[in-house]
N, C-alpha and C positions, 0 to 999 in steps of 0.2 A: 078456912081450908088449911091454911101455913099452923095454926094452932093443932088440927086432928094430925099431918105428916111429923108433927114435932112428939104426939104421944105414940105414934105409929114408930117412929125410931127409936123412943124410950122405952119400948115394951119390946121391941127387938133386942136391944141393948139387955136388958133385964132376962130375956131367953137366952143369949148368951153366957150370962152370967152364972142364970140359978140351974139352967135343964141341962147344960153341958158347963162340963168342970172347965175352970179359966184359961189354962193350959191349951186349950184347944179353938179360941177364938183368933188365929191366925201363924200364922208361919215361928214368928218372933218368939209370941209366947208358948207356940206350942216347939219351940228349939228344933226344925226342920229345913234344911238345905240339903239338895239333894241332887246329885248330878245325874245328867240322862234324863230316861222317863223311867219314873220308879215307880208304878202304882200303889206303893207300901206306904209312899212320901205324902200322906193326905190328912188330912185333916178339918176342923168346923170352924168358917169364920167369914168374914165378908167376902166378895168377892168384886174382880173389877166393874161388873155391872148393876154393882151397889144392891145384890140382893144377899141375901146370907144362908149358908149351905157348906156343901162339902168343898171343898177345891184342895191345890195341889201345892206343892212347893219344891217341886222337881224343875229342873235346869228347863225341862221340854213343854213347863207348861204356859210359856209364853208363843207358844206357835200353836197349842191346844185349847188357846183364851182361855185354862180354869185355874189359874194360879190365885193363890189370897190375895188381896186388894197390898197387902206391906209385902208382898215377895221382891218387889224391887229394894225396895230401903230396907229388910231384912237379913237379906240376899245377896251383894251388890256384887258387881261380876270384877274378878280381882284377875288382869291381866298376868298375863307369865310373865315377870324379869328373868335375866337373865347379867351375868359378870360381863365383863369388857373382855375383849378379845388376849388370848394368851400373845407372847409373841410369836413370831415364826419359827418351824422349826426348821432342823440341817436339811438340805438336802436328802434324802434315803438312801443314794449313792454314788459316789464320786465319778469325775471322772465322763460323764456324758450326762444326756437328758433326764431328769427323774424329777419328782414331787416333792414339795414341803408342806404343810400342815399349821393347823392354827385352831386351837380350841378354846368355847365357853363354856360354862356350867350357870344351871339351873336354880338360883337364888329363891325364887318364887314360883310356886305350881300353880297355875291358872286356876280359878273358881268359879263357879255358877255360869258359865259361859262365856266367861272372859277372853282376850287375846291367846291363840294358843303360842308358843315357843315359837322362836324364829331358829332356822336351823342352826345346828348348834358347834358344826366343825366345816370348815374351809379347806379347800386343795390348792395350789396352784404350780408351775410350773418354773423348774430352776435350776441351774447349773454349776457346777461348781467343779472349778478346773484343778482340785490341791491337792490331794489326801495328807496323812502322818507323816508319810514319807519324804513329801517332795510335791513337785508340779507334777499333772498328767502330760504321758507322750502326747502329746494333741498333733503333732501335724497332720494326721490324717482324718484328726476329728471331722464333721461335717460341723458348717457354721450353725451356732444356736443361736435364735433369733426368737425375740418374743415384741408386743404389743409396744409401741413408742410411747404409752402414759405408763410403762413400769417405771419408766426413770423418773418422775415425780417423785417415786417413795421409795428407790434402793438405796438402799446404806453406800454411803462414799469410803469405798476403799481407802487407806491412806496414800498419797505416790508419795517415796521420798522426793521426787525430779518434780521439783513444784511447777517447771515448764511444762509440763507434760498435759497436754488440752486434748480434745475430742476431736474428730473428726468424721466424716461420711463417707460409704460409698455407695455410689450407685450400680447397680445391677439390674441386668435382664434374665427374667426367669424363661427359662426355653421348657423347662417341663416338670409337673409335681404331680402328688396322687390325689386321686378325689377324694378324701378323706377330707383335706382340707374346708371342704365348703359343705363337708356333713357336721364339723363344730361346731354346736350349740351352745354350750356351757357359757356362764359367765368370765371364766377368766379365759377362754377359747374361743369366743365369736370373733375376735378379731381375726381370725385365720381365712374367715369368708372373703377378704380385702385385698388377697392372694391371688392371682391371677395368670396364666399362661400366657407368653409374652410382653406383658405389661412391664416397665421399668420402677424398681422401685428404690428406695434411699434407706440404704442400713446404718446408724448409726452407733460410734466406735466409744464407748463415753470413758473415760478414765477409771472407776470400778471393773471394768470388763479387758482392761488391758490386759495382753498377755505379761504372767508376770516377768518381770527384770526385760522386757518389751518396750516399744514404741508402736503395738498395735495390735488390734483384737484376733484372735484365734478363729481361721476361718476366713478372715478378710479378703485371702488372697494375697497380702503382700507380700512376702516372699516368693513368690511368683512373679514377680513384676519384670518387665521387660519392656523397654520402648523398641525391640527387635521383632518380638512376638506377637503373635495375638496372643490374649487372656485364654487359659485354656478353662474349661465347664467347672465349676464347685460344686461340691453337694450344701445344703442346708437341710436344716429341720427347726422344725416350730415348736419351743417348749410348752409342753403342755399335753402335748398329743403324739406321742413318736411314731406315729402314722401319716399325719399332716410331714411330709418330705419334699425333698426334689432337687433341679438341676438349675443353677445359673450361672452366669456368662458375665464376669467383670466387666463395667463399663468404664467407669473413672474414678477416681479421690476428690472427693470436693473439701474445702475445710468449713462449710457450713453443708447441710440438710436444704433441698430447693423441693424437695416434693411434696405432695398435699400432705396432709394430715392421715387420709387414710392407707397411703401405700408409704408410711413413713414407722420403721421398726427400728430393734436396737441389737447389738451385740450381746451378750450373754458371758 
C-alpha cells in the first residue's frame, strides 16, 4: 500500500511538472504575494490539505483555507517597524495651557498580514511660563496641574539657589466641571482622580518654580496670611482646558502625605 501512495505522489509530481508550466506549482515559484483577497492572486500547486489544484496566495486566504501549502514560508508576514520616538516638542503657546507633540516614522510597511503600525504621533499637555521676551504675567494665571508620574520624566530645570527643594500643598477642591471625569485619553485619565470636596496634595518641584521665585505659580503663596482665611484659587488640568475649577488652600507641607492617586504637580 505505502509503495502504490509513493507512485500516486510521483505521478502527481510529474503532472505538476509536464501539464502545467513549473512556474505555477506554488506561491514561491509562481512569485505571488498578495495583500487582501485578490482573486487574480491564484495559481496550481499543493494545497494545505495535501491535494493539488488551484489555490490562492492572497493575504485572505488563510481565513478561506485555499492558500498553497508554501504561502506561509513564501509569504512570511513582515510586521510594521517603526523609528524611536522624536523628542518633545515646545509647547504651541506660551504663557498658559496648551500641547506638545512627539513624532515617529514608518521604517517598515507591514506585509502579508503582518503587525499593522502602532500609532504614530503623541500629544500631551504642558506649560510653559516664558516667552522671548521675558516671564509671563502669571499672577492671575489659574494653577496648572498635571498627573504626579510627569515628574519621573521632566527635564530638571537648572536652579542657580542649589538650596532651593520642593515642596507641597495641600488643597480642597470646593468645585470643577464635569469634563473632568469625561477624560479618556492616555495622558488625561488621570483627571478622573479629581473629585469635589476631596483634599488633594499638589506638588511644588524645582522645574516648576516660578522664575527668580521660591514657589510654584498658582500655589497661593503670595496670598498667605496667618490673619486670614485662604481665599478660593482657580486651577486647571493640562491636557484638557475644560477639565477646571475652584480650591481653597489648606496648608504647606515640605513632604507630599497624600495617596498616590489624589497626589499631582505644579506645572
Amino acid at each position: 500500500m505505502t509503495f502504490l501512495n509513493s507512485h500516486v505522489v510521483l505521478i502527481l509530481l510529474k503532472t505538476c511538472l509536464s501539464l502545467v508550466d513549473f512556474s505555477h506549482c506554488g506561491c514561491r515559484e509562481a512569485g505571488l504575494c498578495c495583500s487582501g483577497r485578490d482573486m487574480a492572486c491564484v495559481t496550481k500547486g499543493w494545497k494545505s490539505d495535501r491535494t493539488f489544484g488551484t489555490c490562492f496566495c492572497d493575504q485572505s486566504c488563510a481565513s478561506t483555507q485555499d492558500c498553497c501549502d508554501d504561502y506561509n514560508t513564501a509569504c512570511p508576514a513582515v510586521p510594521c517597524e517603526v523609528s524611536e520616538w522624536s523628542e518633545w516638542s515646545g509647547c504651541a503657546e506660551p504663557c498658559r495651557a496648551a500641547v506638545r507633540t512627539r513624532s515617529r516614522s514608518v521604517i517598515t510597511e507591514r506585509l502579508n498580514g503582518g503587525l499593522p503600525c502602532p500609532h504614530l504621533e503623541e500629544h500631551a499637555g504642558c506649560a510653559q511660563y516664558w516667552t522671548q521676551q521675558g516671564h509671563c504675567h502669571n499672577s492671575l494665571v489659574p494653577a496648572l496641574i498635571t498627573s504626579s508620574g510627569y515628574g519621573n520624566a521632566r527635564k530638571k530645570r537648572e536652579i542657580p539657589d542649589s538650596e532651593v527643594t520642593g515642596y507641597c500643598v495641600r488643597f480642597q477642591l470646593t468645585s470643577m466641571t464635569a469634563d473632568c471625569a469625561q477624560s479618556r485619553g492616555a495622558h488625561t485619565r488621570w483627571m478622573q482622580y479629581l473629585r469635589e470636596g476631596h483634599q488633594v496634595c499638589v506638588e511644588c518641584q524645582p522645574p516648576a518654580l516660578a522664575q527668580g521665585q521660591a514657589h510654584c505659580a498658582g500655589d497661593g503663596e503670595s496670598l498667605y496670611s496667618n490673619d486670614i482665611r485662604f481665599p478660593s484659587l482657580q486651577w486647571r488640568a493640562v491636557g484638557n482646558p475644560r477639565c477646571r475649577g475652584v480650591w481653597r488652600r489648606v496648608e504647606r507641607l515640605d513632604t507630599c502625605s497624600c495617596p498616590t492617586a489624589h497626589s499631582f504637580l505644579f506645572i
